[in-house]
Each structure stands twice: as structure tokens, then as C-alpha cells.
C-alpha positions in Angstrom: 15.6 -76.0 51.7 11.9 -74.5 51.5 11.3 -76.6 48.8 11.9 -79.8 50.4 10.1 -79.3 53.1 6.9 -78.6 51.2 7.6 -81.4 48.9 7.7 -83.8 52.5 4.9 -82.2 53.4 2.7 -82.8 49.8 3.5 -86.1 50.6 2.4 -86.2 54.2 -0.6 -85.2 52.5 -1.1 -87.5 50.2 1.1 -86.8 47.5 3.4 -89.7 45.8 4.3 -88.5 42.1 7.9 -87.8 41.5 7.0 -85.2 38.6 5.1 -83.5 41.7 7.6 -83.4 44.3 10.7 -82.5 42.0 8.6 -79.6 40.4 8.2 -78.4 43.7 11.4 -77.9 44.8 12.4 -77.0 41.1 9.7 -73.7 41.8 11.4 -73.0 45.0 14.8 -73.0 43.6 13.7 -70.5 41.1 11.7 -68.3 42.5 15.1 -67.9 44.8 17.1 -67.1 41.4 18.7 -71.2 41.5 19.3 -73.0 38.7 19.6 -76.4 40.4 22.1 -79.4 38.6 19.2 -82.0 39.3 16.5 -82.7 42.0 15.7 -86.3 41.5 13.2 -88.5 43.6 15.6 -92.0 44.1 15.3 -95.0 45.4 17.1 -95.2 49.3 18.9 -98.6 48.6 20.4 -98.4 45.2 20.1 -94.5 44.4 18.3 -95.4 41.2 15.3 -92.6 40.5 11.9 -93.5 40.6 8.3 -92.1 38.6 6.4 -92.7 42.0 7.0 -93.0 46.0 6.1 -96.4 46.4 9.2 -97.3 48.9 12.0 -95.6 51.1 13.2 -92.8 48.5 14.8 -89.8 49.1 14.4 -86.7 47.2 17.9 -85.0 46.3 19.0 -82.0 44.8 22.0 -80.5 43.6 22.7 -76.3 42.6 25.4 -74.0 42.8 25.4 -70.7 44.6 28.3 -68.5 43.1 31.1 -70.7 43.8 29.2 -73.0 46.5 27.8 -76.3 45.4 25.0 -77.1 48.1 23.1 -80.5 48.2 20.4 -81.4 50.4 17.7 -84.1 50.6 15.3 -85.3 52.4 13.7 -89.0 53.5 10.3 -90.0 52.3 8.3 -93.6 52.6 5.0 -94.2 51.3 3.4 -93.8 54.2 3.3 -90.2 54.4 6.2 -90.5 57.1 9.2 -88.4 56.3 12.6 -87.4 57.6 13.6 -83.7 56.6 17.0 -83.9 58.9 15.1 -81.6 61.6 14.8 -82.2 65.1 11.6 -81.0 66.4 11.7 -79.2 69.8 9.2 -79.5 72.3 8.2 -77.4 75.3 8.4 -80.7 77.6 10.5 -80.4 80.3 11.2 -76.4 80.4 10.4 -74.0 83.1 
């Protein structure tokens, strides 16, 4: 999701606000026409949401497309560090 990743990367910048992040994504959703179930910053050990980043969290969300229900979320730790599910590829090792 769009939206995710520029919420990961607000808070590779800097950015640690729950409000923040989740309105992001929220924007991306609708601007795409998605009325999303939730998008909720959490905890990563017991799921419970959080106001601000301050440990492993993952930011989740929820929306239906037609008859499809798609979730997505991504990893984020204080830090700045975060794990959007992508594998970056590099040009090492090609001819």
C-alpha cells in the first residue's frame, strides 16, 4: 500500500505520532475511493494500539474492495528502522 510506505517513510524521517501515521494512510485510502475498516498503529507483542512509536509497533489496516477484504501492514521501531515486507534489489552481482 502507497500509504504505508510513506507512513514508514515519515517515520524514517523522524516521525513517531500515531495520529500522523494512521492519517496518512487513511489519505491514501481515500484519495483511492477506500473506506478502510481501521488502520491502527499497535504494539508488535500484544497487538494493543499505541498514541506514539516508542517500541516495535506495526501499523495495520483493514478495507474492503468490492467483495475483497485486503489487510496489509507494515513493521516500524523507534529508530527510524522499518520493515515494509519489500525486498530491495540491488545491481550487485549482474552482468
Amino acid at each position: 500500500s502507497a500509504g504505508l510506505f510513506e507512513a514508514a517513510a515519515a517515520v524514517e524521517a523522524g516521525e513517531r505520532s500515531a495520529a500522523v501515521l494512521e492519517r496518512t494512510v487513511r489519505r491514501h485510502l481515500s484519495d483511492a475511493g477506500i473506506e478502510p475498516e481501521y488502520v491502527t498503529l499497535a504494539d508488535a507483542v500484544d497487538a494493543v494500539p499505541v498514541d506514539v512509536l516508542e517500541r516495535e509497533s506495526f501499523l495495520a489496516l483493514a478495507a474492503r474492495v468490492g467483495p475483497v477484504r485486503l489487510i496489509d501492514n507494515v513493521f516500524l521501531w523507534p529508530d527510524g528502522s522499518t520493515d515494509t515486507g519489500v525486498i530491495q534489489q540491488s545491481d550487485h552481482g549482474r552482468s
